[in-house]
C-alpha positions in Angstrom: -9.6 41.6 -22.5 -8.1 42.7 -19.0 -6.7 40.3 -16.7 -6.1 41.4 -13.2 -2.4 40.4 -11.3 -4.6 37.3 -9.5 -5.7 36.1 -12.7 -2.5 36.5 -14.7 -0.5 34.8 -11.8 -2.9 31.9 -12.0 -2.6 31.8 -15.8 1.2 31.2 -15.1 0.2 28.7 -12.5 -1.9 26.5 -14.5 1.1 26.7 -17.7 3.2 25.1 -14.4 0.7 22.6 -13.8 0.0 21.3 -17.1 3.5 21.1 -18.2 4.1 19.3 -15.1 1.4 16.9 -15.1 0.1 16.9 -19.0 1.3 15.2 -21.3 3.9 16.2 -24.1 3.1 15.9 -27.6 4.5 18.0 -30.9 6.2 20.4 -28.9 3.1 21.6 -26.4 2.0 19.5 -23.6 -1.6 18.7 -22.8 -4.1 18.0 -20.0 -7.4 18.6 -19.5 -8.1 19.9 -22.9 -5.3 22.9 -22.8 -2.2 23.1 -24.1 0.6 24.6 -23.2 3.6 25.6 -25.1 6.7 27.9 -25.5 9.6 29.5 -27.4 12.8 27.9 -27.7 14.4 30.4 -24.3 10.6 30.5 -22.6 10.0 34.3 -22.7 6.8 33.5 -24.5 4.3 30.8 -23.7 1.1 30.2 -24.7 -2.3 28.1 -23.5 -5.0 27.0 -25.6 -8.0 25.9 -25.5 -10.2 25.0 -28.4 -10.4 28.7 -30.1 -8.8 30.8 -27.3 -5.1 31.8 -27.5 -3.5 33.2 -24.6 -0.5 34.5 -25.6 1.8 35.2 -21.6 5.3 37.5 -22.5 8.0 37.4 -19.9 8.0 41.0 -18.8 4.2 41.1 -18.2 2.5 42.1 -21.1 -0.4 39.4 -22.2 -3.0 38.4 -25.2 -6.0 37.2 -25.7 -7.1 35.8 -29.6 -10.7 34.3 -29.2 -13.7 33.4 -31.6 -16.2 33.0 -28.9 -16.6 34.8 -25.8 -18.0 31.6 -24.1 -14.8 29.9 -24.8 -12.8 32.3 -22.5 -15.4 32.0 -19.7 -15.2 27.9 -19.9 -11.5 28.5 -20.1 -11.6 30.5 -16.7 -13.7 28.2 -14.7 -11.9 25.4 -16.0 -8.7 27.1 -14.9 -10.2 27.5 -11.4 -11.2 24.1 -10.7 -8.1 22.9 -11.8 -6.1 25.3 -9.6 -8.4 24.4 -6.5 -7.9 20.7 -7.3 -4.1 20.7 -7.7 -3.1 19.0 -4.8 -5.5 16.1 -5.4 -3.8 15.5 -8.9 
C-alpha cells in the first residue's frame, strides 16, 4: 500500500491524538476503536484497527498488514474525521 507525505503525517498525528486523549490499557492506548502503541525508545509505533496493522518506523519507512481491504478504507475515513474534529475533543 502507498501512503503519500500528507497521509503518513496524519497517521503520526492521529498516534498523537489517541495517546493523548485515549485511554491506556496493556501497554497500547485506545480511542475510537484504534490503538496505539510503541517500543520501549518509540522508534516504532503501531495503530490498529480491527484487522489492519500499521506498522510507522522512525526514519520514514511504513507497513501496512491487512485482511480486508475495506478495513483500511474505514480506517482512513475514520482517521479524517477524527483529525477534522480534534479541536472539538
Amino acid at each position: 500500500m502507498d501512503v503519500n507525505r500528507l497521509e503518513k503525517r496524519n497517521l503520526l498525528q492521529v498516534f498523537n491524538l489517541i495517546t493523548a486523549k485515549g485511554c491506556k490499557s496493556d501497554g497500547a492506548y485506545e480511542y475510537s476503536g484504534i490503538r496505539a502503541s510503541h517500543d520501549f525508545d518509540g522508534y516504532t509505533c503501531w495503530l490498529t484497527y480491527k484487522d489492519l496493522t500499521i506498522t510507522l518506523l522512525f526514519h520514514g519507512p511504513y507497513d501496512f498488514d491487512y485482511k480486508d481491504k475495506d478495513t483500511v478504507d474505514i480506517f482512513f475515513r475514520k482517521i479524517s474525521k477524527l483529525l477534522s474534529d480534534q479541536d472539538n475533543l
